[in-house]
Every structure is written in C-alpha cells, then in structure tokens.
N, C-alpha and C positions, 0 to 999 in steps of 0.2 A: 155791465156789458159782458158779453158771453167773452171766456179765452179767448176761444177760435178766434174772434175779432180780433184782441188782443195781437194777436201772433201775427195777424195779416197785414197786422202796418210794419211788421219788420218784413215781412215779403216787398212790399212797395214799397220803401227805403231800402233794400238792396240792391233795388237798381237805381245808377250811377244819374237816368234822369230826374228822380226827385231829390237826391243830394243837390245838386243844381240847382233846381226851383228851388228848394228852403234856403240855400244860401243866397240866393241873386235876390230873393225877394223879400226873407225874413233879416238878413244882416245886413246887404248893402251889395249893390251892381258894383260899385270899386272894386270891393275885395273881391268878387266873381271874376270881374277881369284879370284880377292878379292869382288867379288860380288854374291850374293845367290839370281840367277834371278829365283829360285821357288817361292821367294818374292814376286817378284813384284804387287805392287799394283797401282790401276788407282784411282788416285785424283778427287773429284770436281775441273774444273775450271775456274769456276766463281768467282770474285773476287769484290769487289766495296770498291772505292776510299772511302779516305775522304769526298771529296764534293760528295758522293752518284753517283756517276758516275760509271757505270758497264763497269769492262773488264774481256775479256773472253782469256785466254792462251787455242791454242790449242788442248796441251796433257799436262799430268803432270804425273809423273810416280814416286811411292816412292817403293826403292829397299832398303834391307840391306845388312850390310857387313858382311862377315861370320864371326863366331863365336862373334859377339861384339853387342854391343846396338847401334849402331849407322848408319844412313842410308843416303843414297843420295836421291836427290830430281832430277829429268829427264825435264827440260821444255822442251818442242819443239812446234817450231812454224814452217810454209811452207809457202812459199812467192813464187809469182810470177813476182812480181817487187821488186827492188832494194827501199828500202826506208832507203832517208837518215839517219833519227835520227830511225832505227833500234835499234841501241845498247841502246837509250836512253827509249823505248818501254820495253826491255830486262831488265833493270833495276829497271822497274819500278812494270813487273811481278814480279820479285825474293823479289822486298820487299812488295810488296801487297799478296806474298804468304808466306813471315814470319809475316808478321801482323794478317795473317787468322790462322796462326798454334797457336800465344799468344794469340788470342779471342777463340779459341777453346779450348784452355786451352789445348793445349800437349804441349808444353814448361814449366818448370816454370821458375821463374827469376832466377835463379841460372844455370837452361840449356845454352846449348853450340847451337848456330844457325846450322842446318845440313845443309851439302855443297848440293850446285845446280848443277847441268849441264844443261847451258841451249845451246841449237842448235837449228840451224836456216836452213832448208831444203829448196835450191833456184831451182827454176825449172825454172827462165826466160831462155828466148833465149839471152839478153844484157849480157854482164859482170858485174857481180856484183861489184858497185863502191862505196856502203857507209862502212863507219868505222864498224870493231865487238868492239872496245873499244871505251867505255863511256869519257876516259879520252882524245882523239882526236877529240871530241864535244865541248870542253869546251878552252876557250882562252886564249892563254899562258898567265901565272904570272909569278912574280916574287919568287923566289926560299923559300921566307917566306913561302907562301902561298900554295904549288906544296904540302905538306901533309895532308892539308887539302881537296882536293880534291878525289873525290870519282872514284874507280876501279873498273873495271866490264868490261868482255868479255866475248863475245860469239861464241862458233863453227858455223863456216859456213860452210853448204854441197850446193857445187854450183853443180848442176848435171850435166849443160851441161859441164865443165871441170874435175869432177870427171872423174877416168881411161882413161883419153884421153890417157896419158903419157906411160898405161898401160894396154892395153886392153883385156889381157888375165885373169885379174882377172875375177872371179865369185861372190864376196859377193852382197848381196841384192841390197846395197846400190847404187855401182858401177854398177849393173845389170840395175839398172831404169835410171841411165844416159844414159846408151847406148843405151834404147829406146827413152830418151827423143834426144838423139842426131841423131841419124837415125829413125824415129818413120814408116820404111816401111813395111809393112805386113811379107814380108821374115824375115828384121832382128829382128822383133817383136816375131816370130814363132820363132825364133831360139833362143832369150835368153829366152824366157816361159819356150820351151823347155827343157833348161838349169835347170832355176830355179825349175821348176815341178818334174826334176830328182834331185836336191839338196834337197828338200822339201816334201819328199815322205810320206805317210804313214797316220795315222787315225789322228794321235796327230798334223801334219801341212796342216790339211782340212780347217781351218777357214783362212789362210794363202793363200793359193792355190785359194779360194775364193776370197780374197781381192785383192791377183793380178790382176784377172783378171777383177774387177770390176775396178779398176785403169786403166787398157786398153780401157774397153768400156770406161768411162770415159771421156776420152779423144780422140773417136772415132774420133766425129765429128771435134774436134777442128785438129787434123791429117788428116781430109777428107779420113779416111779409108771405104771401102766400107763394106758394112751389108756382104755379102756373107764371105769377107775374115776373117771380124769379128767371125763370126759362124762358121769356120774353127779353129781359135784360141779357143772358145770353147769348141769345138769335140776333140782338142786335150791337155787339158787341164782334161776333162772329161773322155779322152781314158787312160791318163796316171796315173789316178786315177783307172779305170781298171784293168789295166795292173798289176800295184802296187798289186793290191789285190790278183789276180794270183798268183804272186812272196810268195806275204805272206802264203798264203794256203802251198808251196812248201814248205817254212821255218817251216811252222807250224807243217809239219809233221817230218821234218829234228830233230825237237826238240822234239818230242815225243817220250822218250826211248824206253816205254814198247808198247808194243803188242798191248793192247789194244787200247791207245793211237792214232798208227799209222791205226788203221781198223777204226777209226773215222774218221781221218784226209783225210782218200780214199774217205769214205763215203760222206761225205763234201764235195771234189774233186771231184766225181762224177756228182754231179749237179750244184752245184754253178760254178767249175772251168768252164766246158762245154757251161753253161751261157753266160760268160762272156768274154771267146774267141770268143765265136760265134756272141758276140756282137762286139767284134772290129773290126774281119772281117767283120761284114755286114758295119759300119762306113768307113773301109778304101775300100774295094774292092766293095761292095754292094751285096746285098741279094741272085744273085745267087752262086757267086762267097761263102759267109756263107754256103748256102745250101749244095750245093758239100763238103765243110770241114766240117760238121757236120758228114756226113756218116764215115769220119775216128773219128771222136772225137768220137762219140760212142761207138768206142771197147776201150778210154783211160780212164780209172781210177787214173793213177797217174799222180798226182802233176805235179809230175819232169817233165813229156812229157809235158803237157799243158802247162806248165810253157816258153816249150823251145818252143811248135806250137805259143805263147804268142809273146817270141821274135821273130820268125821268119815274126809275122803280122806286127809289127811294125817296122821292119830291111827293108822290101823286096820292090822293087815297082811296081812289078807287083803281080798278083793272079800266071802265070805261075811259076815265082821265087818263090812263097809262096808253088804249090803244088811239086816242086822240091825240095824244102827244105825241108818241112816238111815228103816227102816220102826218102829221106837221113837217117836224123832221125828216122822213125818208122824203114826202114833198119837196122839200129844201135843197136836200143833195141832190132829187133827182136831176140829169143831165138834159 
C-alpha cells in the first residue's frame, strides 16, 4: 500500500468522530458512555528512549471520564505489514509515554498511571499472524517466575476481515474494510455514499475531507482511474450541497416567529436556487441546469428546493427529473 495511504488514516483518526466510532464499536458502548469525547485531546508524539533514540507513535489521544479526574490515554498505530514483535513496539510506546507524563511533571509520585488503549489499525491484504500480547513473545518459565513477567495487549483492527462476517454494518471503521476489500470504483462510490450520508452537516466537514483524501490516497496503489476518481469527488462535494439545501428547509422549519421565517425565504431565495442549480448542472449538465432554473425562479421556499434537491439526486435521467419535479410543483400548486 502506497504511504500516501498510509498517512491518510492518520488524517481520518484525527478527527474526534472516528475516535468515537472505534471506541463505541470496537471496545464496547459502556465504556463510550463513560467517556467525555468533547475532551479529547491530541498528544505530542514524539517520544525518545533512554539511549536518546527517537520513537514516534502514530496518534495519541487523552479523553476523560465523565464526571471524575481521571482519563484515558488512545495510542494508535496503522500497519501495513504484519510485524512480528508488534506487541513488543506496543509496550514500549505505553511506557516511553508514562516516562514523558513523569518528566513533564503531570503525575506526581503519589498519582495512579492513567489507563492506555492502545490499537493497532491492519490494512494488509495477508492475515495478520503476529501476537497482540507481549506475554506470547517471551519463553515459557517456570511457574516461579510466570509473575514476574510483564502484560500488555493490544486491539487489533484487521480491515480486510473486519464485517466480512457482517456486512451490513455501517460504522466508519467497518466502512474502510469494505473498501480496502473490494477497492472498485462502484463499491467505493457506494459506501462514500453511505458514509457522506451518516456524516452530514458543517461540524463533519473536516471528516468528509479526510475520507476522501484516504481514497485518493490510495488511488494509484487500487489503479483507480483519475476520471472515476473525480466522480467520487463530485459526489462527495454534491452531497455537501445537497446537505446544505436540507439545512436552509430545517432552518426555516425552526424559525417560530414571522420574522424569523421571511429571513429564512430570503436566504432560500438565492442561496437555495444556487445551489440546486449547481447539482443539476454536475449531474445532468448545463443545459439540462438551464431549463430547471426557469422553474426555480418562481420557488422561494425551502421546502420545494429542498424536495427539486431530492429529486436531482434520486433520478437518472434529466426527463425523470423534469417529471418529478413538475409532480411536485402540481402538488403545491394552490
């Protein structure tokens, strides 16, 4: 798998919603409830040994737990090979990142060490064969000796066996297995698709981004073509559109008083009109825009653009589009 890939699941783990999805879905909804991800905070992580040796952990994520003083600590690393002494890597972050918390002085000696989760995000195409426990590295003793040995495991998200089992899930996580395991243009477009419709709205824009930067990404190493690529774009970008339509409707829906709502038309007037006229000319092309601009003209409300909105993105022809949408103005008409 090309870097560039590589790099771009630390872009989509930096944002705070797919820490979420991995924890609610790969550890357990308890502990998700017992976490306050408005928290979350991104670590330095840079780390250097003793012998002045620098290591660098992927991500490092410090959340806390609601209502209490005390927090978790998120390592995650992304592998694209199977590497044996993994877990012994693993162990080696979690304690070169409590050595950095005592030189920084937020522990004092009297503090309790805060728990780790550390995960290990596998994107090979092999089966993942090395150990997550430290303590499967090390060569049987004798039963003296078996408590003196050191503990420590790690979650492993192998992506291409992720939801095979299950493939009607949707969370993020299970979502990029299923591209990394079919990576064809179609079923690429189809869970984007998915995810751009789970992911909607102003507050998962830097999200919506990173997906897609994770696709290109790994364009070349998938020998996806540029054209199909720039489809997945368009509709990426369209769905961010669309979204915004939707919202303008809600936004008037919530406008009790009067005045409120004569904004919200105002608004609807040109922005909505905008920006349907922009997904028609994306999916159908400019004359096809053209032609539906003469009826958007007489719409002011929301609510119609909203539904001329869906019908651009439902239909697949422009004929289906001007039957639908003349349905509709039937409908309202007075």
């Amino acid at each position: 798998m090309a870097r560039k890939h590589d790099e771009t699941y630390k872009f989509i783990f930096s944002q705070r919603a797919a820490v979420e999805e991995l924890v609610r879905n790969f550890v357990g909804e308890d502990l998700a409830d017992e976490l306050d991800f408005g928290t979350l905070e991104a670590l330095p992580t840079d780390r250097i040994s003793g012998g002045l040796v620098q290591r660098q952990v992927d991500l490092l994520w410090k959340i806390r737990f609601r209502g209490s003083w005390l927090y978790l600590l998120i390592l995650l690393e992304f592998q694209s090979e199977s590497d044996y002494f993994m877990a012994l890597r693993i162990l080696t972050y979690i304690c070169l990142t409590y050595e950095e918390l005592v030189r920084r002085r937020e522990l004092k000696a009297s503090d309790k060490l805060p728990p780790v989760l550390p995960v290990t995000i596998y994107n090979g195409q092999a089966r993942w064969r090395a150990s997550t426990d430290i303590s499967e590295l090390i060569a049987r003793v004798p039963t003296q000796l078996a408590r003196f040995l050191p503990r420590a495991q790690f979650l492993l998200l192998d992506l291409q066996r992720i939801g095979a089992q299950d493939p009607p899930s949707t969370d993020l996580v299970t979502s990029l297995g299923k591209m990394e395991r079919e990576p064809s243009p179609e079923n690429l477009q189809r869970v984007m698709r998915d995810l751009t419709g789970r992911f909607r709205g102003a507050g998962f824009a830097e999200l919506r981004k990173a997906l897609f930067s994770w696709v290109a990404g790994a364009a070349e190493a998938w020998q996806i073509p540029k054209e199909e690529l720039a489809k997945m774009q368009t509709l990426t970008e369209d769905e961010t559109m669309y979204e915004r339509v939707r919202e303008m409707r809600e936004q008037v829906h919530r406008d009790g008083i009067q005045k409120g709502l004569e904004q919200g038309l105002e608004r609807g007037r040109a922005e909505g009109r905008a920006l349907v006229g922009r997904l028609a000319t994306r999916k159908f092309g400019a004359q096809t825009a053209e032609q539906l601009s003469r009826v958007l003209d007489d719409m002011a409300d929301p609510e119609q653009l909203a539904e001329v909105a869906d019908a651009i993105m439902d239909c697949d022809s422009d004929a289906e589009l001007f039957a639908r949408v003349g349905t509709n103005l039937t409908k309202a008409a007075p």
